[in-house]
N, C-alpha and C positions, 0 to 999 in steps of 0.2 A: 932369229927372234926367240927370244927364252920363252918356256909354257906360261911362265905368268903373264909376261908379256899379250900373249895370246887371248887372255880371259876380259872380257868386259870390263873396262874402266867404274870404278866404284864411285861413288855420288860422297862429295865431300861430307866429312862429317864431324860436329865437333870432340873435343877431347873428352874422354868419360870421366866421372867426377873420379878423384884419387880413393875413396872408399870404395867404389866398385872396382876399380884395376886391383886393388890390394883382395876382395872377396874374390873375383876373376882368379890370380896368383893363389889363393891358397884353394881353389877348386881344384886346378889343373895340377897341383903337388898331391890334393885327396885323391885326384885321378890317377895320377902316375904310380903311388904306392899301390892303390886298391887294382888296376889293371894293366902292370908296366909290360905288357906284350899284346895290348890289345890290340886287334886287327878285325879286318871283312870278315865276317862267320861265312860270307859265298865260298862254294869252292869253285875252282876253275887253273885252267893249266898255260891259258895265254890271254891276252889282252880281248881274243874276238872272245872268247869264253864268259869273260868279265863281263862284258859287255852286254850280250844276252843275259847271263843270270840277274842282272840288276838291273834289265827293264823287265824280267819276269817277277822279279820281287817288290816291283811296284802294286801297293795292296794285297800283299802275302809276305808270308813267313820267309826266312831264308830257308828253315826246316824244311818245306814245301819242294823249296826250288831247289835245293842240295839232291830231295829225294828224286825229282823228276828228269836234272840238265845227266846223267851218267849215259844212259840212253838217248836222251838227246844229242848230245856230242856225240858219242858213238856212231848214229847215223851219219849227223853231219855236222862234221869236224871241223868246216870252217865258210868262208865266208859263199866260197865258189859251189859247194855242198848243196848250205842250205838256199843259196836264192833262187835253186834250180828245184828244190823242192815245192810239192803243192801244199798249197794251205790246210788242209782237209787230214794230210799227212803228217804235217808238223803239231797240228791240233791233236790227234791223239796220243804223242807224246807228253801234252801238257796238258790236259784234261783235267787231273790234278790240282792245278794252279787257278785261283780264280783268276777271272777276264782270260779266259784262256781264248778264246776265238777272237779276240782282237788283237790280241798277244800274240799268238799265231802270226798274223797277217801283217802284225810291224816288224815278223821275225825274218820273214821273208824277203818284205819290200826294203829292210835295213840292209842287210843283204847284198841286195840288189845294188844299191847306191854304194855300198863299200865296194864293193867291186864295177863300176861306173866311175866313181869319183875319188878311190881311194888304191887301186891297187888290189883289193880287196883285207888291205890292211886296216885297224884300226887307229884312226889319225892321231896324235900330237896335238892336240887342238882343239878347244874350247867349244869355237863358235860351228867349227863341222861336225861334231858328236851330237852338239844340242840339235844338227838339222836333219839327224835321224829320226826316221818313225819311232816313235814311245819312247825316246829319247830326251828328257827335261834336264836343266841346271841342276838338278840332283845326280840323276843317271851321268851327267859329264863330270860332275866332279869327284864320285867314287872312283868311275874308269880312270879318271886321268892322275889322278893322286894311287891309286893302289897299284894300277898297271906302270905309270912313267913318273911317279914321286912329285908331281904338281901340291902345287902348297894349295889344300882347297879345304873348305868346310862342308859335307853333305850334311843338310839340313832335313833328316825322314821325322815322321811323327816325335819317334823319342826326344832328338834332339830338342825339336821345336820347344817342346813339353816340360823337360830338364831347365832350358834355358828360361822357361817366363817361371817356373816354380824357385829358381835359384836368382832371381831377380837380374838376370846379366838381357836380359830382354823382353821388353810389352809387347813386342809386334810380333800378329797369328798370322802374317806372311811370311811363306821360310824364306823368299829371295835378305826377305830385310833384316829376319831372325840372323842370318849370314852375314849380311853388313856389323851387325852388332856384335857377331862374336870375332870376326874379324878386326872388330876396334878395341877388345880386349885383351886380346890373346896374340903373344909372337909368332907369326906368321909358322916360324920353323913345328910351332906346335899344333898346327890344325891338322895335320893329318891323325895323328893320335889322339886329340881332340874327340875328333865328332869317331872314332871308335870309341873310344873309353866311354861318349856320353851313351853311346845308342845300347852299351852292355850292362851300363846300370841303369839306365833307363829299364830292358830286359829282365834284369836281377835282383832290381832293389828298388827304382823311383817307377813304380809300377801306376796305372792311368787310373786304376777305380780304389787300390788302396796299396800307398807306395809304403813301402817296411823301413818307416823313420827311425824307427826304436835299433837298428842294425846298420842304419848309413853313415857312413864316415865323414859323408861330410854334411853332417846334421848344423854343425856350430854355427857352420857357415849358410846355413840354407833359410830363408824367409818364410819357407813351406807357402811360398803364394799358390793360391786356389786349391788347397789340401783342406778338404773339409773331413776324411776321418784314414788314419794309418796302422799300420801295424806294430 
């Protein structure tokens, strides 16, 4: 069974009007010129690496988590490592990081179930990623798209934010924000995609006053709920 195969069947949806696919297309060409090497700002050196940095940067920076996982990994390096570690110990590696004591404790018990139910490998797999502790539809489609090239959209804040101010989506649900860029955009480009959007989101279509006057792709953008820019 292929990785797509693997992902939750999508809820039909009708065709989007041909001015949207045509504004969609010239997004994704503003995108590819303004960041044609975008990728994860996490670092990380293997799939369990991924995996933890991006349930730790759930409500924190990647900055954050870049600064703290070096040390972390260095203790323990994988999955058999850390489940054998105590909470209290993995917690002051990441003290740093907000939700750190809950973070801790899914660090652990994730862990635990990779090496229970996985080999202690990181699965291939959609629906076994999402049933790790602090593991959501975001955290499984970063891993599974950046670690094993799964066609996926992660839908974090920026995304969400880019897509309702660029008019390619109304809905403040990211599962649905996801269905919607998924009915715009060829498949082969979502991985690139939701990088490119999360780096201008970062750079440029910033949340309290996004820098209209310097974004490439102003022509195309409706500036929904932009009430003052730079």
């Amino acid at each position: 069974m292929s990785p797509a195969a693997k992902t939750p069947a999508k809820a039909s949806r009708p065709r989007p009007p041909t001015a949207l696919k045509r504004r969609a297309e010239g997004v994704l060409s503003g995108l590819q010129a303004a960041y044609p090497d975008a990728r994860t700002e996490l670092e990380y050196q293997s799939p369990f690496e991924l995996l933890i940095a991006t349930v730790l940067s759930a409500q924190a920076t990647d900055k954050s988590v870049n600064a703290a996982t070096p040390a972390l990994f260095a203790a323990y390096p994988d999955a058999q490592a850390m489940s054998a570690a105590s909470v209290e110990a993995v917690e002051a590696l990441i003290k740093s990081i907000g939700l750190y004591r809950n973070k801790a404790k899914n660090l652990v018990a994730l862990s635990g179930l990779l090496l229970e139910r996985h080999g202690g490998e990181v699965p291939n797999d959609f629906a076994a990623v999402v049933a790790l502790p602090g593991a959501g539809r975001k955290t499984a489609n970063v891993v599974l798209s950046n670690a094993y090239g799964m066609a996926a959209i992660a839908v974090d804040t920026h995304v969400g934010r880019l897509a309702r101010r660029l008019g390619l989506s109304e809905q403040m649900n990211p599962d649905k924000v996801e269905l919607d860029l998924q009915a715009l955009f060829p498949q082969d480009s979502w991985i690139f995609l939701h990088h490119a959007l999360i780096l201008h989101g970062r750079r440029v279509c910033l949340a309290r006053r996004p820098l209209c006057s310097s974004c490439t792709l102003l022509s195309l953008c409706p500036r929904l709920g932009v009430e003052s820019s730079g």
